[in-house]
C-alpha positions in Angstrom: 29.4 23.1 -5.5 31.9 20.6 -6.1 31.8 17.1 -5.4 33.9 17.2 -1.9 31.6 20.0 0.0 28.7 18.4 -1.4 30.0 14.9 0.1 30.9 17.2 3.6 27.5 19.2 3.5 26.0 15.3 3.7 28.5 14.3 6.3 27.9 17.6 8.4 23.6 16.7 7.8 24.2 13.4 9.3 26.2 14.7 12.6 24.5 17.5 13.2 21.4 15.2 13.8 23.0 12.9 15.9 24.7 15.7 17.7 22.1 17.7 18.2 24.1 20.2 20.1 27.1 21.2 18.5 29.9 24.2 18.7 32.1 25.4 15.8 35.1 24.0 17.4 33.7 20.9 17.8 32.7 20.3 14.0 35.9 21.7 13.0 38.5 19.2 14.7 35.9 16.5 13.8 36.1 17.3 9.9 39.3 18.8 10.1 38.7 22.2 9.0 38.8 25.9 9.8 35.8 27.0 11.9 34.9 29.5 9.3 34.9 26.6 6.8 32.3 24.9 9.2 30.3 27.9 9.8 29.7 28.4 5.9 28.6 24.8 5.4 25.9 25.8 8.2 25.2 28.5 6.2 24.7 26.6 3.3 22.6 24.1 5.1 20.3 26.7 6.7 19.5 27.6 3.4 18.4 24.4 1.9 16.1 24.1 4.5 18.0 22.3 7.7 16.4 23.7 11.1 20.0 25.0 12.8 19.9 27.9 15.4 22.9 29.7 17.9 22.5 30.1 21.5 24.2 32.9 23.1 25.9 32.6 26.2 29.0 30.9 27.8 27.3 27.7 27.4 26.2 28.5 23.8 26.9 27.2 20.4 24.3 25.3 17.9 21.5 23.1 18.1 19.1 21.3 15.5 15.4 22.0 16.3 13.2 19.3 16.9 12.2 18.0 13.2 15.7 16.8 11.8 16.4 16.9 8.3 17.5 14.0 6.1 19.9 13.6 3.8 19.1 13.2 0.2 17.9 9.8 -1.3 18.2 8.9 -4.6 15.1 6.8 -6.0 14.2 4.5 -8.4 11.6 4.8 -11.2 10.1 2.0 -9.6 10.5 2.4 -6.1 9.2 6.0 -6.7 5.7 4.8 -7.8 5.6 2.2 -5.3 5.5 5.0 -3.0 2.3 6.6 -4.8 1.1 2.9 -5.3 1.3 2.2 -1.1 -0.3 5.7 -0.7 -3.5 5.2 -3.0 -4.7 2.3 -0.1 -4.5 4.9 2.5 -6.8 7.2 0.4 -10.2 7.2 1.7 -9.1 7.0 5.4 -10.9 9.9 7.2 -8.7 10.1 9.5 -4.0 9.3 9.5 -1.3 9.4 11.6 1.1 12.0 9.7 -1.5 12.9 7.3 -0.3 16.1 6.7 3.5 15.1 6.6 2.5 11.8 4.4 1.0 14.9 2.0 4.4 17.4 2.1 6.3 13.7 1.1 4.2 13.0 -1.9 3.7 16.2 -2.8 7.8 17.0 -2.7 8.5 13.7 -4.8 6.1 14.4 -7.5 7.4 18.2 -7.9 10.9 16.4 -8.3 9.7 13.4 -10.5 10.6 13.8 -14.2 7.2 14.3 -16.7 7.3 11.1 -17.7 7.1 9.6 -14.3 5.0 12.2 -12.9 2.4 10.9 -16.0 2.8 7.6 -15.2 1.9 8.1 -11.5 -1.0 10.4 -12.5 -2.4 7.1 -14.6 -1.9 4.9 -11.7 -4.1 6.7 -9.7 -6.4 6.6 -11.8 -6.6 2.8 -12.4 -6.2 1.7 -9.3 -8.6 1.9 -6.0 -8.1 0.5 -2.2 -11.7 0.7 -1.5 -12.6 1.1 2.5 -15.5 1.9 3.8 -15.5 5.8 4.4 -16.0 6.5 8.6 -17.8 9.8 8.9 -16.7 10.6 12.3 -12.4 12.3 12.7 -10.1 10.5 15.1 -7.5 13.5 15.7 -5.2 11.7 17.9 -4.2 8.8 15.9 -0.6 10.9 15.9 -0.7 11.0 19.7 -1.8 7.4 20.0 0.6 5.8 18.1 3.8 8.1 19.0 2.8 6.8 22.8 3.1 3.6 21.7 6.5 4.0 20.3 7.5 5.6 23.2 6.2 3.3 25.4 4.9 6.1 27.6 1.6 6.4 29.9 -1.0 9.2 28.0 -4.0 10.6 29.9 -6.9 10.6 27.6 -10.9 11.4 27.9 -13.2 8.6 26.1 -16.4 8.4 25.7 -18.5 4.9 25.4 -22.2 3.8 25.9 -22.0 4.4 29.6 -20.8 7.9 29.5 -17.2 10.0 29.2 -14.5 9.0 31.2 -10.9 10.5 32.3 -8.8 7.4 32.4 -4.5 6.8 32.3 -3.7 4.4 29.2 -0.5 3.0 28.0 -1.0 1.8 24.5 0.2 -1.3 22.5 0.0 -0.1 19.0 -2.9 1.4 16.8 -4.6 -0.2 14.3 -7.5 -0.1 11.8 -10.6 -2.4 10.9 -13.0 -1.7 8.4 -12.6 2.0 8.5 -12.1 2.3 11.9 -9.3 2.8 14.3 -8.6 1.1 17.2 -5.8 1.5 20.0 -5.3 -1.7 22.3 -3.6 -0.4 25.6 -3.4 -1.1 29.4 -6.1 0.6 31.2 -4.6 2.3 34.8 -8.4 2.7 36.0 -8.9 -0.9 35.2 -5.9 -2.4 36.2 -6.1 -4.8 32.6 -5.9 -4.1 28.8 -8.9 -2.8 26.7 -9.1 -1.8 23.0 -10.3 1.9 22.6 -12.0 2.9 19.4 -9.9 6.3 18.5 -12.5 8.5 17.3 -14.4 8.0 20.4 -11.0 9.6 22.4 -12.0 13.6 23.3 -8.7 14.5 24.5 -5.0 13.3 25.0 -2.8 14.8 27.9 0.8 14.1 29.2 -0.4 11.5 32.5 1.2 11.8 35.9 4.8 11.6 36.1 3.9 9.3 39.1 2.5 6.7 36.9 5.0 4.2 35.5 4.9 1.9 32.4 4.6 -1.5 32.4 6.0 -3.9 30.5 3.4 -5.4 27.8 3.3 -8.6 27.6 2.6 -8.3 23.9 5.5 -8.1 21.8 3.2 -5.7 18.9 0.3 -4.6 18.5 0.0 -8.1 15.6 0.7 -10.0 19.0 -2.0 -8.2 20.7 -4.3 -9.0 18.1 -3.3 -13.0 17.3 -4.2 -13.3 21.5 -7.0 -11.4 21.5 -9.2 -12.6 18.8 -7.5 -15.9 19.1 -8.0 -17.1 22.7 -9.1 -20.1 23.8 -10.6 -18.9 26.7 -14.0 -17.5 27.3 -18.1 -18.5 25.9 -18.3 -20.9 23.3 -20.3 -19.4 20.3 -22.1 -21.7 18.0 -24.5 -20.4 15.2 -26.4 -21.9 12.4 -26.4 -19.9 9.2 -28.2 -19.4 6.2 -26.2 -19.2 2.9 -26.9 -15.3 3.0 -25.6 -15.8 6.5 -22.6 -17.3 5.4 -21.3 -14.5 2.6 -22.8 -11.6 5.6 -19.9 -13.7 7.7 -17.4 -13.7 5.3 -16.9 -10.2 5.6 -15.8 -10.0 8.7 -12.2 -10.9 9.4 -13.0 -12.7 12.9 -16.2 -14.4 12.1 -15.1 -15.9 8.8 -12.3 -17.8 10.4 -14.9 -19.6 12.6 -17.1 -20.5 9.8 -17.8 -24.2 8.3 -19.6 -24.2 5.0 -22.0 -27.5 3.8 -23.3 -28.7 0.4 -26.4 -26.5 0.4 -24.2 -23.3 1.4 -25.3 -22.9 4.4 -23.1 -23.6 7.4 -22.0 -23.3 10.8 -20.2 -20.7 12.6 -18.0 -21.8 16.0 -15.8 -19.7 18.0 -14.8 -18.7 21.5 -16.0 -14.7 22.7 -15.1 -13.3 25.6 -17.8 -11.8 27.8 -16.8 -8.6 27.3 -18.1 -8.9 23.3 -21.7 -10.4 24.0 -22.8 -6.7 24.0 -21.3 -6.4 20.2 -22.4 -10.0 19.2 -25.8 -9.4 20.3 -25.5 -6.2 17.4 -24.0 -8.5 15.2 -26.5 -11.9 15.2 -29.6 -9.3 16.2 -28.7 -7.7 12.4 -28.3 -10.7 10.3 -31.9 -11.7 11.2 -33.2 -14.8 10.3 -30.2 -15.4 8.8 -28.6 -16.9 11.6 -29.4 -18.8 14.7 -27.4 -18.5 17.9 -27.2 -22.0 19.6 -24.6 -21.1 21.9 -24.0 -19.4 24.3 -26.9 -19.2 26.2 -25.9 -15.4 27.6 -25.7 -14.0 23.8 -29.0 -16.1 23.2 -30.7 -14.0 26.1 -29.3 -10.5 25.4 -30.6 -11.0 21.8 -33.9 -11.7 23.1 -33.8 -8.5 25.4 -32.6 -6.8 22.5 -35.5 -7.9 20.1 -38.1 -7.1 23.5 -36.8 -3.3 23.6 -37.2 -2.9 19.7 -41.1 -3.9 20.1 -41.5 -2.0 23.0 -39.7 1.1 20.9 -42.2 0.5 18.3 -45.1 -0.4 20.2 -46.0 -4.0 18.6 -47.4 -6.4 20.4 -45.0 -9.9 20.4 
């Protein structure tokens, strides 16, 4: 193939996926070329894998299928294993958006990868980890979720919390992943205000009601959703004494550590503001770290722990 039909067969690649929709005649004046020339560079690209198909009819010609094909890309060493590098952190997620596409990507490059690279990449997997904490349970929407959210458009999808399933209308922010787990921030339709949906507890996803229109998020990204949410200024003060065991349990957590003051004997003092909404996971949270830590504020989380603590010995049949 010589250089000038290999620099048109790139051309043609690139307008056909714009286009979309296409006729012979069409390419031809636009490339300036017979439309026999043009139909053997369709030819040629049908073969190397591009998804073009003819319609019959007087309103015929061709079209692109829905996956588009992209044009060659020349790489790097470098910016070849920095691909494979970016990929290793991804590794012991359960659950992906494009898993199986991120898989065809990697797999593709590293067929086409000369053997010294290929080696190279092969060590680097092997000497380096992103270790997260492996969820058990599938969230098999995450593709769904976060196409939605690029869109912009309203999805119909069945959850399932504490208080039982629900059919609800959603239109979400972004997705995003703590901890193993995915979450998807989004305005609720049944409750007329945003909530944050944990994806692997979503049964279903449907088109919603072309009768329900978006909104306009006041959030700019789903970063921006999280910078308000876990950084207002509004809601219960939250004070807690800790232990120094109480302190490194705190650390770990990206939310709580922010909050927390250390003193000389490494103990310290946790302070932030929670919203009502999160006494029911902060009453999980304080209830598991024990004696470890002592809520002082407010006096809501201090009374749902208690609760919590009077159900576990009446589960257990102690006495208090």
């Amino acid at each position: 193939m010589n250089v000038n039909k290999t620099q048109r067969l790139i051309r043609l690649m690139l307008t056909i996926n714009d286009k979309r929709k296409f006729t012979l005649g069409e390419l031809a004046a636009e490339f300036e070329v017979s439309k026999k020339t043009v139909w053997r560079d369709l030819q040629d690209l049908s073969e190397l894998g591009v998804p073009v198909y003819s319609e019959l009819g007087s309103h015929g010609g061709y079209s692109v299928l829905h996956s588009r094909m992209l044009p060659p890309i020349i790489f790097t060493e470098e910016e070849a294993i920095s691909v494979f590098f970016a990929s290793q952190s991804l590794l012991f997620y359960r659950s992906l958006p494009f898993a199986q596409e991120m898989t065809d990507v990697l797999t593709k490059l590293h067929t086409y990868l000369p053997e010294d690279v290929r080696v190279k990449i092969d060590r680097l997997k092997d000497r380096l980890l992103f270790w997260v904490p492996t969820n058990t349970t599938e969230s098999p929407y995450l593709k769904e979720l976060l196409l939605a959210s690029i869109d912009q458009s309203v999805i119909e999808i069945t959850h399932e919390s504490e208080s039982g399933v629900s059919v609800r209308n959603i239109q979400p922010i972004g997705i995003y992943t703590v901890n193993g787990h995915w979450y998807c921030p989004a305005y609720c339709y049944l409750r007329n205000d945003y909530r944050s949906f944990r994806a692997d507890r979503i049964l279903a996803v449907r088109r919603a009601s072309a009768e329900l229109q978006p909104i306009t998020h006041p959030y700019r990204s789903v970063q921006h959703w999280i910078s308000h949410h876990y950084g207002h200024q509004d809601g219960l003060e939250l004070v807690v004494r800790l232990s120094r065991k109480g302190v490194l349990r705190c650390r770990t957590d990206y939310w709580l550590s922010e909050g927390v003051t250390e003193n000389s004997e490494g103990g310290g003092v946790l302070r932030r503001r929670i919203l009502p909404s999160q006494l029911s996971w902060a009453t999980e949270v304080f209830s598991g770290l024990g004696q470890e830590a002592v809520v002082e504020q407010p006096q809501e989380l201090i009374e749902a722990i208690k609760a919590h603590v009077r159900g576990l010995i009446g589960q257990y049949g102690m006495t208090e």
